[in-house]
N, C-alpha and C positions, 0 to 999 in steps of 0.2 A: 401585471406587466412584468415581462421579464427584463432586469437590469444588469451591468453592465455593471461589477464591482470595481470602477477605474478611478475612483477618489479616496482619498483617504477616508470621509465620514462612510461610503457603503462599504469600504473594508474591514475597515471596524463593526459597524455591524455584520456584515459579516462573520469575523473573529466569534462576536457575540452570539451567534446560532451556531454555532460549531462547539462552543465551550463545554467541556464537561461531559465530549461525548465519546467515547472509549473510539478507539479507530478513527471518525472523525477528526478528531480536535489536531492531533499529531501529524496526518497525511494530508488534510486538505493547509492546515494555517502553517506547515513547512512550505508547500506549492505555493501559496497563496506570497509569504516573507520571502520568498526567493525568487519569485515568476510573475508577480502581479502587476508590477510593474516593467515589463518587459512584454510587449503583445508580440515579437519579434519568437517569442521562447516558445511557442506553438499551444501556451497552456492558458486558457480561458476558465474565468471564475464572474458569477452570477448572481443575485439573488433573484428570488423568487416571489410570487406569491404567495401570503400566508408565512411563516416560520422555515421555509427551504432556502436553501443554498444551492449551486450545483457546480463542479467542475468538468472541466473539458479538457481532452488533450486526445488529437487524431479522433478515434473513433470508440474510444471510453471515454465514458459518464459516469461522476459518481453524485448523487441527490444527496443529500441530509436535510432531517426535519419536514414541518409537515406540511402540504398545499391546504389550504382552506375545506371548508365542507359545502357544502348543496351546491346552489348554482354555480357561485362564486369559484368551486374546486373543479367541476365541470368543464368552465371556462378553461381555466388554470392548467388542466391535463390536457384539454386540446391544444391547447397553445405549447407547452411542454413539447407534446407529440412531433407538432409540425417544427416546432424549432430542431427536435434531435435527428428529425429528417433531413429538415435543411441543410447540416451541419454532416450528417453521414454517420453520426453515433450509433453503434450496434451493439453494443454491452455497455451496460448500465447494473449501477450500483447503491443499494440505498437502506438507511436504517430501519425502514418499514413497509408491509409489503404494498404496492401499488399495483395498481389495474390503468394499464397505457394503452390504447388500442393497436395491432401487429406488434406487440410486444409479448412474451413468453416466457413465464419463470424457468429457468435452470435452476441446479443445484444449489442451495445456499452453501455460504462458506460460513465457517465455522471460528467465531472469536475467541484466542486462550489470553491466556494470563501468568505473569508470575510476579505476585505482588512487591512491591517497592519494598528493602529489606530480609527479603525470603532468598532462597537458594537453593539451589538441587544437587543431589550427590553427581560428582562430576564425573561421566565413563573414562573407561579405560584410556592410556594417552594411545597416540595414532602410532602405527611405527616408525621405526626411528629412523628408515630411507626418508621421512618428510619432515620438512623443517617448518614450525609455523612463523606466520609473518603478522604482525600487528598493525600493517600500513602497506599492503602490496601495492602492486602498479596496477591502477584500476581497467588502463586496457584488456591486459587478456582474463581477469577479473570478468569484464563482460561478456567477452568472447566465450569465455564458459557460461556463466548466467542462461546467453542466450546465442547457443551454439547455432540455432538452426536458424536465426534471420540476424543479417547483418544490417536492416535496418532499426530493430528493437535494439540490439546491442549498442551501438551508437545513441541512441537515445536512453540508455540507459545511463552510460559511459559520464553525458551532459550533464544528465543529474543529480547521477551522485558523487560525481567530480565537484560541481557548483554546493552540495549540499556539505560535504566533507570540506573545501575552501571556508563556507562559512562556520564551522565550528560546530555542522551539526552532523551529529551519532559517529561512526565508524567502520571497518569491514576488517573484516578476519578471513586468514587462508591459512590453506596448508600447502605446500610448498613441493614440488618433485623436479630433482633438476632445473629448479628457476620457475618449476611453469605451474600456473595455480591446478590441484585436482579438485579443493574443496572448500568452499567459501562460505559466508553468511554476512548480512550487514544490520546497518542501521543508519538510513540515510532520513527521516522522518523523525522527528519532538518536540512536546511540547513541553508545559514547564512540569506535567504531571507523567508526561509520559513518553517511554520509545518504544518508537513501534519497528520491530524484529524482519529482516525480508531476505528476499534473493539467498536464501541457502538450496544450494548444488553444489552436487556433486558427481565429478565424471563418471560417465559409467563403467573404464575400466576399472574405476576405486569401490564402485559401489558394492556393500553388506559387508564392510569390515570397520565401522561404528566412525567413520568419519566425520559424518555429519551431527552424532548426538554429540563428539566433542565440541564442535564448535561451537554447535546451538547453544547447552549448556552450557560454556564457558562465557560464551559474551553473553548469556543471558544474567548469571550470576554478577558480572561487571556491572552491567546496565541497573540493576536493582538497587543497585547503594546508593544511586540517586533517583530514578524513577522505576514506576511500575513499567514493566514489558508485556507488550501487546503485538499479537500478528494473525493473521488469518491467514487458513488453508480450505481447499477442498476436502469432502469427506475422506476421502481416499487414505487421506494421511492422518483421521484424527486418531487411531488408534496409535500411531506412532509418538503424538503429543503427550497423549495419553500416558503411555508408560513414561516418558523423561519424566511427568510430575506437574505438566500445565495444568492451570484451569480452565476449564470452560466458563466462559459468560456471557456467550451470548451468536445470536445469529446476522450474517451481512447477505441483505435477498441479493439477488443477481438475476437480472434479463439479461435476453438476446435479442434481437430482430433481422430479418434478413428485408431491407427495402424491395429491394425487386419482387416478394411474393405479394408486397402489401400495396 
């Protein structure tokens, strides 16, 4: 049966199937300490049957841990199925791979690392028409993140407004005439770990090393107290690659389109 994490004891368990899991542990139990108690925040948290978790919010899903096996797991994926239905979720996310029915693996994305204490040689500084900022103004901040819908941007804006209020991670830009070109943050942590996100960069700046300074810089920051962790599409992992990340591991990714199913 799928429950409803709106008490403190299923929150905490919760916390408890989540702990210790690289990506997991830092993006769901940030959502969960800053949204869980606010069903008003559009962000819905779960437990599952068997060892799963699952978070909501609009029409992404992200699962961790595992639903039961035989019958009992059968059940558990049906019920799964018809609820992500119900609810209109179309990309789903989860640390291992599952079999949904009308559901469809895409690309995995790709988990790095830069361990707690480690550091990478830092690129060249940006030039010197940009000024960086350690605390820009997160509006146009998102307006660049998420230049092409102004309703993601908004809801970005929320969260990591609400997640920076409470004292957690940070965001970095580079600065042209007031207006951000190049950003990176950290709005997700846990006590082991920050997880790395939202770096863009505008495309009139783009391939003149903006983005590896940022990356690198607030990456080196982040490490003197926890390990840094972020996920990308294949597309970019050669680019991780050279800055000096590690790989550790894979995040499966579905899609669905309800109306074929």
């Amino acid at each position: 049966m799928i429950q409803s994490a709106s008490t403190p004891e299923l929150q905490t368990e919760f916390l408890r199937r989540i702990a210790h899991k690289p990506y997991f542990e830092s993006t769901l139990g940030t959502h969960l300490h800053l949204f869980g108690n606010h069903p008003a925040s559009g962000w819905a948290f779960y437990l599952l049957p068997g060892s799963a978790v699952l978070e909501l919010r609009g029409g992404s899903a992200v699962l961790c841990g595992a639903l039961p096996g035989g019958e009992a797991g059968e059940d558990a994926c049906e019920e799964l199925t018809g609820f992500l239905r119900f609810l209109h979720a179309d990309t789903l996310r989860t640390d291992h791979p599952l079999i949904l029915p009308g559901w469809q693996p895409a690309a995995p994305l790709t988990l790095w690392e830069l361990p707690k204490g480690r550091a990478l040689p830092l690129p060249p500084a940006p030039p010197a028409e940009l000024v960086p900022d350690k605390a820009p103004s997160m509006l146009p901040v998102s307006r660049l993140v998420f230049a092409e819908s102004d309703a993601e941007a908004d809801e970005f804006y929320s969260a990591a407004c609400t997640a920076l209020a409470h004292g957690v991670g940070t965001c970095r830009a580079l600065l042209h005439n007031g207006r951000p070109v190049c950003t990176v943050g950290c709005y997700e942590q846990s006590d082991t770990e920050s997880y790395m996100a939202a770096g863009v960069t505008d495309p009139v700046w783009q391939g003149r090393g903006l983005a590896r300074y940022l990356i690198v810089g607030l990456a080196n920051e982040l490490t003197a107290e926890r390990a840094v962790r972020f996920a990308c599409f294949p597309a970019l992992c050669g680019f991780y690659a050279q800055l000096g990340f590690l790989q550790i591991g894979k995040i499966q990714h579905y899609t669905t389109d309800w109306n074929t199913t």
